[in-house]
N, C-alpha and C positions, 0 to 999 in steps of 0.2 A: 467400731470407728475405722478400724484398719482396713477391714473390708469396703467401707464408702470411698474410703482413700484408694484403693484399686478398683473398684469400680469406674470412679470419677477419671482417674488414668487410663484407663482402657477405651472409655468410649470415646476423652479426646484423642486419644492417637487415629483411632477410627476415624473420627469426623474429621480431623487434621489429613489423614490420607486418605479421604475421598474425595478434598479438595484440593489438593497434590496435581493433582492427573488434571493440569490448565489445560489451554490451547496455546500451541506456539506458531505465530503467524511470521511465515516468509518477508525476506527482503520486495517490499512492495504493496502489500497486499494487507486487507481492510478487513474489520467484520462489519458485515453491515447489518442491519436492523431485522430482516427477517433470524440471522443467526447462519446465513453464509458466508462464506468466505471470496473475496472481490480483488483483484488484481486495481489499485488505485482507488475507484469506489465503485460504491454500488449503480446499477445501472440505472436507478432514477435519479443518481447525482451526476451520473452521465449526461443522459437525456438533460437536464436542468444545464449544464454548462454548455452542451450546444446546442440548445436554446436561448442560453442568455446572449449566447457570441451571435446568433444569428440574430437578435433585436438590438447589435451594436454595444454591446459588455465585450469582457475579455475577452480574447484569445488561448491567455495563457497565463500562467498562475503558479501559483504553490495550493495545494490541496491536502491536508496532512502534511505526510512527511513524502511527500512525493511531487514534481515539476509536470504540470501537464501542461499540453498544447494543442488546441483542439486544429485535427488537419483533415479535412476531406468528411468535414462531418463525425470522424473518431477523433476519440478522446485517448490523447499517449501522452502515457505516464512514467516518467524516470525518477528512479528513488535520488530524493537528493544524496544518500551514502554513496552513489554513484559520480557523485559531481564534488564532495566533498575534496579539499587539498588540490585540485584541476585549477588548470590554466583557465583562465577568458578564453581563449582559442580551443582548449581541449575540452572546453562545456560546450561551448558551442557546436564542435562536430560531435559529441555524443548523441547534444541532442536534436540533430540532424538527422545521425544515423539510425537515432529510435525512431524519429518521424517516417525514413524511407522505409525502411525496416518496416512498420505496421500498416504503411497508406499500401507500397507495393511488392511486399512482401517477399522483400528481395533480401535474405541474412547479411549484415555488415555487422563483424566482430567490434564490437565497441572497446574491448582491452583494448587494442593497439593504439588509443588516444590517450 
């Protein structure tokens, strides 16, 4: 009996630390359905949001836990943890400066807002 009793202990610690080892996903960033890993989402949820804005839907939204805005045909995405405890004035130039930032790919430090 003793021995099923350590048996039975051994292989759950096993099975317990084989599934230990998650995935830990960045500020921003998605798993999407193939089993990659996506900045906002995946590109066919991309593609789907500017498409819908270009048959007159959104522009811009909450997608997950992240604010997108679709600009120039891209789809940018700022984590709302970025916008969290912010001014109306200091969301607003973040997410300005994520827009110029990805349409002209010109770096504006968004800390200084």
């Amino acid at each position: 009996m003793r021995r099923l009793i350590w048996t039975f202990l051994t292989m759950t610690l096993v099975l317990t630390s084989a599934s230990a080892s998650a995935l830990t996903l960045k500020k921003g960033e998605v798993l999407g359905s193939d089993g990659q890993v996506y900045t906002g989402a995946s590109p066919e949820q991309q593609e789907r949001l500017v498409e819908r804005a270009k048959n007159g839907g959104d522009i811009a939204g909450v997608h997950g836990r992240n604010v997108y805005i679709i600009a120039d045909d891209k789809v940018v995405y700022v984590p709302t943890t970025d916008l969290a405890g912010k001014t109306k004035e200091s969301v607003k130039n973040i997410i300005t400066a994520n827009v110029v930032k990805e349409v002209t790919e010109f770096d504006i430090d968004t800390d200084l807002f």
